[in-house]
N, C-alpha and C positions, 0 to 999 in steps of 0.2 A: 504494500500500500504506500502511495503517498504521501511526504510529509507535505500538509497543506496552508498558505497564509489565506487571511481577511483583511481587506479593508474597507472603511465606510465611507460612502460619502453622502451630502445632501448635497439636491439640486431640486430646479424646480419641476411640479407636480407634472409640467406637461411636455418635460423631457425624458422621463421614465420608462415609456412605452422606445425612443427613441434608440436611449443607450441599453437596455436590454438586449434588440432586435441588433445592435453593432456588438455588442458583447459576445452574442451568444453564435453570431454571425462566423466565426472566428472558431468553428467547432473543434473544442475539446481544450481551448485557452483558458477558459472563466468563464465562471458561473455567475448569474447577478439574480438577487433574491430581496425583495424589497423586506424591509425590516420595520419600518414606520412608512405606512400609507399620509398618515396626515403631514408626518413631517417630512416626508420624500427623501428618508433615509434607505440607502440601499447598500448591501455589504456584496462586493466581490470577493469571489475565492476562489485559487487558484495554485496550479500544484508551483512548487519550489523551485522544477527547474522552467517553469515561463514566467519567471520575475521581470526577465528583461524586457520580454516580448510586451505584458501588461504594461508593465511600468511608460513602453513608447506608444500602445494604443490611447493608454490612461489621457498621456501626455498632448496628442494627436487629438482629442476627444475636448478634452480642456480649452482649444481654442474653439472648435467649436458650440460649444455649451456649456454656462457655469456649471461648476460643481466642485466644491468645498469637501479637502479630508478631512473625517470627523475623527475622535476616538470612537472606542467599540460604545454604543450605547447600553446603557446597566440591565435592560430588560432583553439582552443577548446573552447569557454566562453560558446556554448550553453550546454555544457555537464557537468553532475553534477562534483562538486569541488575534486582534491584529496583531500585526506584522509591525511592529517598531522600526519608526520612520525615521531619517536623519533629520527630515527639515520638520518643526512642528504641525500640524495641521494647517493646511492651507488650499489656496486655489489649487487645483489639478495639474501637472504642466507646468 
């Protein structure tokens, strides 16, 4: 099995459908599983070795559509931990 990270981010409600359909697009890269509908928190996960690959989609995605790294939100403990970030939470990219 894969060792697997998480990360969160929030954007808005009516980019969800968006970045999902590009995430998932990408088959077998990351997963995107919304985690707060009201607040359009959504956690990507994704196995250890396409860190790189995410991290340039992520990046790539950020210009075109805001989306803020969150930390993990407290009503997620059963899902695996994010990934500790170098830069603090921020814009995507």
């Amino acid at each position: 099995m894969f060792h697997t990270h998480s990360r969160y981010f929030q954007l808005d409600r009516r980019n969800l459908v968006y970045l999902k359909f590009i995430v998932e697009a990408y088959e077998g890269l990351a997963t995107l599983s919304t985690v707060n509908r009201e607040g359009a928190i959504v956690r990507i996960g994704y196995p250890h070795f396409s860190s790189r690959d995410v991290d340039a989609l992520l990046h790539a995605l950020g210009k075109e559509i805001e989306m803020t790294e969150v930390p993990q939100p407290a009503d997620c403990s059963g899902l695996p931990p994010a990934v500790p970030r170098e830069k603090e939470a921020g814009h995507a990219g």
